[in-house]
C-alpha positions as CSV (number, residue, x, y, z in Angstrom):
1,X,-38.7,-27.6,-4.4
2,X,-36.6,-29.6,-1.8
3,X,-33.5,-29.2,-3.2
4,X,-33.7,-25.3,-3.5
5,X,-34.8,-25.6,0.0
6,X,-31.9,-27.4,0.6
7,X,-29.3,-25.6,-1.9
8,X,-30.1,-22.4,-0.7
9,X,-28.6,-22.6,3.0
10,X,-25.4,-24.5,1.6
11,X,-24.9,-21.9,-1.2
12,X,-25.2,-19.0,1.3
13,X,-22.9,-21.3,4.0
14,X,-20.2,-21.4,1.2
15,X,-20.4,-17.8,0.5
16,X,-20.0,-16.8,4.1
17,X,-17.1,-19.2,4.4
18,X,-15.1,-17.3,1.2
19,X,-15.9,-14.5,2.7
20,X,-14.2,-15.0,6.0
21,X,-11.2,-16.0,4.3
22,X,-11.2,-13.3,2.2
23,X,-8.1,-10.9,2.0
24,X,-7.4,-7.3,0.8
25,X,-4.0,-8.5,-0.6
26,X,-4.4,-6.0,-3.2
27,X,-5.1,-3.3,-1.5
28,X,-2.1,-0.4,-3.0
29,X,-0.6,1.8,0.1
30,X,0.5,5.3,-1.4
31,X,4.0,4.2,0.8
32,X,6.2,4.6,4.3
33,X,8.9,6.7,4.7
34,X,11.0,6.3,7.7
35,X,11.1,9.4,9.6
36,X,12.4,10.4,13.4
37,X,9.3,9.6,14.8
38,X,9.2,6.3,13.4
39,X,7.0,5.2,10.0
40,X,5.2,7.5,8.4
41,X,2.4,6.9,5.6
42,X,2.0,9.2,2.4
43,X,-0.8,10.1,1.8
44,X,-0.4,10.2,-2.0
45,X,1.6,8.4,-3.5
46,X,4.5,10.1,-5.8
47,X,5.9,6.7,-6.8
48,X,4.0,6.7,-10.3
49,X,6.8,6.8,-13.1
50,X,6.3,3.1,-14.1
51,X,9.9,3.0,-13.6
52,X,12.4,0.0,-12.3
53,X,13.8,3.0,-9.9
54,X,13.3,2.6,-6.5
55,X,11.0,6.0,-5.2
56,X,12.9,8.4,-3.1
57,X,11.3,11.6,-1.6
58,X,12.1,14.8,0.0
59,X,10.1,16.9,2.7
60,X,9.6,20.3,2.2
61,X,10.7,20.4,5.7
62,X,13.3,19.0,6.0
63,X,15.0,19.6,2.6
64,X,18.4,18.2,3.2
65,X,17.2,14.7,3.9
66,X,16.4,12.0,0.9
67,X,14.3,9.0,2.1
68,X,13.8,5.8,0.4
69,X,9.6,4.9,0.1
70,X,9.0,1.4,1.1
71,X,5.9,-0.5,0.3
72,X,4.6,-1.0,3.8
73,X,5.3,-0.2,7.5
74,X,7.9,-2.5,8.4
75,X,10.8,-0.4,6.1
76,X,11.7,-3.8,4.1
77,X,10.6,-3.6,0.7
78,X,11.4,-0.6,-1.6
79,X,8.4,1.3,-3.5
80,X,9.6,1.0,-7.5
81,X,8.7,3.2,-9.6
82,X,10.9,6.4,-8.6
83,X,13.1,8.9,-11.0
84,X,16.5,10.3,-10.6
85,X,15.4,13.7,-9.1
86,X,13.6,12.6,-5.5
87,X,10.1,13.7,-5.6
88,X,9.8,16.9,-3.1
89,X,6.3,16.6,-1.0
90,X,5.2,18.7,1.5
91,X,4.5,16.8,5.4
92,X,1.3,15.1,5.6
């Protein structure tokens, strides 16, 4: 009985500890296009060919204009998965 007394505090100490460190590194963005008013998130993601292509999309707004999709806010990384035709989506 001591040493569940005693295991049970260190076991929930641990826990709490993983916890804290704990990151959403997984976590899938549906993308960031670069836009005049700086980046933008989609709110879906069009990027879903399971393609080596980089994703490229087109506003319905603004139809003359092909952005790249990059995997998070800071533009760097391209979103794979893209086809020859840029996927047209309307503004989010």
């Amino acid at each position: 009985m001591k040493k569940v007394k005693f295991v049970m505090p260190v076991m929930a100490l641990a826990f709490a500890a993983s916890l804290a460190f704990a990151e959403n590194a997984n976590v899938q963005s549906a993308g960031w296009i670069d836009t005049d008013n700086g980046p933008q998130q989609l709110q879906n993601d069009p990027c879903n060919s399971g393609t080596n292509q980089s994703c490229r999309v087109i506003l319905a707004s603004d139809p003359g204009v092909v952005r790249q999709v990059f995997n998070s806010s800071d533009l760097e990384v391209e979103k794979m998965g893209g086809t020859e035709t840029p996927y047209v989506i309307e503004n989010e």
